[in-house]
N, C-alpha and C positions, 0 to 999 in steps of 0.2 A: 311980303312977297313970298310963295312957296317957291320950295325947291324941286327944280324938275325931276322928274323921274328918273330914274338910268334907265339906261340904251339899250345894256345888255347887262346878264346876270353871269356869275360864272359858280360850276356847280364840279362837285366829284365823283365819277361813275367809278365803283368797285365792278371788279369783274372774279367771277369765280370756276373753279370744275373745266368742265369741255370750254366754257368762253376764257376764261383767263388765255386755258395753252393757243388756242387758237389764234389769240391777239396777241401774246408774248406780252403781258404786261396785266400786273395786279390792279393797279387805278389809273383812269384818263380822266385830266382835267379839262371841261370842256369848257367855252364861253357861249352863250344861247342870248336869240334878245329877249328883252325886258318880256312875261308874260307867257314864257316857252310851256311846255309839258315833259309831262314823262315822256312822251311819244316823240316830241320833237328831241329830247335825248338822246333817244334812243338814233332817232335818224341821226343826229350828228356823229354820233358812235360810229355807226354802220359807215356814215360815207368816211370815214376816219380808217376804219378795219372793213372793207367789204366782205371779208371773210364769216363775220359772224350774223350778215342777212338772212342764211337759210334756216336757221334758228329762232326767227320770230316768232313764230304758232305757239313753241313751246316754253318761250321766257313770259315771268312773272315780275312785278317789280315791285321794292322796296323804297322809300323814300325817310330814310333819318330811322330806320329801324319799324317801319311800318308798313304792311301792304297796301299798297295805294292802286287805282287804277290807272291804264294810260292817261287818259285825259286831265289827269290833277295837275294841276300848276303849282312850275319849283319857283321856290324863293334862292337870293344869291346868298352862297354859302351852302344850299342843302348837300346832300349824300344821297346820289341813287344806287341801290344795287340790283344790278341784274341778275335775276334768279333764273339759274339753269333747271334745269330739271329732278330732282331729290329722289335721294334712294326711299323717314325719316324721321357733424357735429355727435361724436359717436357716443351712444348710452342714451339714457331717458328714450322719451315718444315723442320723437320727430312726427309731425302730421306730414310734411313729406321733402321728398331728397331727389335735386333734381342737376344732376352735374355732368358735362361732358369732362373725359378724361383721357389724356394722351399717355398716362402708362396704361400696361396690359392688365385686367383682371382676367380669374378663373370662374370655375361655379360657382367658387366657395363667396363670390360675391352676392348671391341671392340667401344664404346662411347671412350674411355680414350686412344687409339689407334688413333682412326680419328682426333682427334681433335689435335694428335699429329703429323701426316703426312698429311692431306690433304690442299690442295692449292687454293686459288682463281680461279687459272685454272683447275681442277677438278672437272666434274660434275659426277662423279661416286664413290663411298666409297664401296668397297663389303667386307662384313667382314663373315667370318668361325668358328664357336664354337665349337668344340669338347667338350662331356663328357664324364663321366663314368654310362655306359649303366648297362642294369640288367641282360642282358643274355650275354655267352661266346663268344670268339673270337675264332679263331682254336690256335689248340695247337702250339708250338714250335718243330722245329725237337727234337725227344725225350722225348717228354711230353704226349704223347698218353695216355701213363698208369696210367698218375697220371690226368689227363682232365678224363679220364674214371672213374676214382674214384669218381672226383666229377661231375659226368652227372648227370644232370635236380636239382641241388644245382642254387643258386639266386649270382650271385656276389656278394660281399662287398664294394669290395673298388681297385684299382689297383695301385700300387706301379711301379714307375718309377725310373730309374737309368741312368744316363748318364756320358759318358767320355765327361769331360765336353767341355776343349781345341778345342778336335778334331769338337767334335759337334756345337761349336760357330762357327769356321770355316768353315763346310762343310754346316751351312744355310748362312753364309756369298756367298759361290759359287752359295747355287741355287737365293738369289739376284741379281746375278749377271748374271744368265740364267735366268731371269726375267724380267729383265732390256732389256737383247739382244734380247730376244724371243719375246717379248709382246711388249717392249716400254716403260712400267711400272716401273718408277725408285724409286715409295712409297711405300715403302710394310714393313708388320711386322710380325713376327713372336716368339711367344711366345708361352714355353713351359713348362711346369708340370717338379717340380724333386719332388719323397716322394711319402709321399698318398694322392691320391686323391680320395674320400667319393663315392660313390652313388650318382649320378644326379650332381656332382661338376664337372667344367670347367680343362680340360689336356693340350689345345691348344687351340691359339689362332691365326686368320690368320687376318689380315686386308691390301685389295691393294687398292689405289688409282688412278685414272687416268681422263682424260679427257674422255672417250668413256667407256660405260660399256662392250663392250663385250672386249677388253681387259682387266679390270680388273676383270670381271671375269675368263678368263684364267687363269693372274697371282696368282689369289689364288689358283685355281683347283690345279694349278701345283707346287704353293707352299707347300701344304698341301699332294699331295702327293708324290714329292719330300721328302720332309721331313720326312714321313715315312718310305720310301724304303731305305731312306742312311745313316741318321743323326744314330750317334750312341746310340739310346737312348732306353733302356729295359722296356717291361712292362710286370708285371705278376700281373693277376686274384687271386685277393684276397676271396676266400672263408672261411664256420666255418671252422675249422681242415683243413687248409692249402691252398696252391697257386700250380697256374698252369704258366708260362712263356707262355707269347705269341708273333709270331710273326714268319718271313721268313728270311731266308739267307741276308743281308744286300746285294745291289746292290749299286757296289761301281763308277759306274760313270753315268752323265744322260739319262736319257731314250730318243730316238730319237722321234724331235718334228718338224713340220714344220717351215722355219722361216719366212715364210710369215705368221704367226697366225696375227690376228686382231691389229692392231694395233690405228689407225686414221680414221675410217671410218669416212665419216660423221653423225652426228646422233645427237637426240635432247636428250636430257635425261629431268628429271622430271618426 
């Protein structure tokens, strides 16, 4: 005789960025019946927090560390995370270096970078510094009213949050659309968790290659790859309070030629 099915499953929603504070709370255990979706998740969330409905348009969702779409069907025990909106071994030849980090670096982290990937056979090192600017970014779906509160106020500081797992992985993928795109198999990428100050470094990009106009490619597309997918929060830190910034996460990559630059011949120097 089989065993019947269960009635209901029960599953864990992470919440992160603008939805955590909004909900007051990191993870909600939900119960769903046997057969639910992301969607119906997501409705039990909402009638749970009415507060995080006006948000719909612009959340993404994650199921066990992978994009999935509304309509996928959770098993009991999964992990859903609702994705708010996204800002996103030293010596030898690392082929690449992909780490989020909660202490502070300086420039001298794109020095400390090359000298960690580049090769004899590399006459190109382009390296990308991101920092923390003094004027705003645009708001986050939902943050109009409180970016309005603080118009023509100076930034502070910007605070970054990231799922960590998901996010090592998903710059592991655009290495690997870097590697097929470009040809560029050195590349690194590092990023900011916590605060980061006024005029302090958030990211860092460094590609190496044989021919500069491919690794400049693979940085451009590192850097913004990485902001359109990697799952990583940042809100504008002002006096009396924060704004969340950033767009809907885009969760696979963007269409590129595959013929981009590769091997030209060229002289560098």
């Amino acid at each position: 005789m089989s065993a019947e099915s269960p009635a209901s499953i029960r599953v864990r929603v992470r919440l992160f960025a603008i939805q955590r504070e909004l909900a007051g709370a990191r993870e909600v255990a939900l119960e769903l019946p046997a057969g639910a979706t992301v969607e119906a998740a997501w409705s039990a969330l909402v009638a749970r927090h009415p507060v995080l409905a006006p948000g719909r348009s612009s959340v993404r969702f994650a199921v066990n560390g992978e994009y999935e779409a509304p309509e996928t069907g959770l098993a009991d025990g999964d992990e859903v995370a609702m994705i708010p909106p996204v800002s996103g071994g030293a010596g030898g030849e690392a082929l690449r270096i992909l780490e989020l980090r909660a202490a502070p670096f300086s420039a001298g982290i794109l020095e400390e970078l090359a000298a960690r990937l580049a090769s004899l056979e590399d006459g190109a090192v382009v390296g990308f510094l991101g920092v923390t600017r003094r004027s705003p970014g645009t708001p986050a779906p939902g943050q109009e009213v409180e970016a309005a509160r603080h118009a023509g106020r100076t930034v502070e500081a910007l605070e970054y949050e990231a799922l960590e797992p998901m996010a090592l992985r998903i710059l592991g993928d655009i290495a690997d659309e870097v590697r097929d795109r470009f040809g560029v198999e050195r590349l690194a990428i590092v990023h900011r968790t916590g605060e980061v100050p006024l005029g302090d470094a958030s990211v860092a990009i460094v590609a190496c290659a044989p021919h500069r106009a491919a690794a400049f490619a693979a940085a451009a597309y590192a850097i913004d790859e990485t902001k359109a997918r990697a799952p990583i929060w940042k809100a504008e830190r002002f006096e009396g309070g924060h704004v969340w910034i950033g767009e809907p996460p885009r969760d696979a990559p963007r269409d590129a030629p595959r013929d981009a630059p590769r091997d030209a011949p060229q002289t560098e120097g």
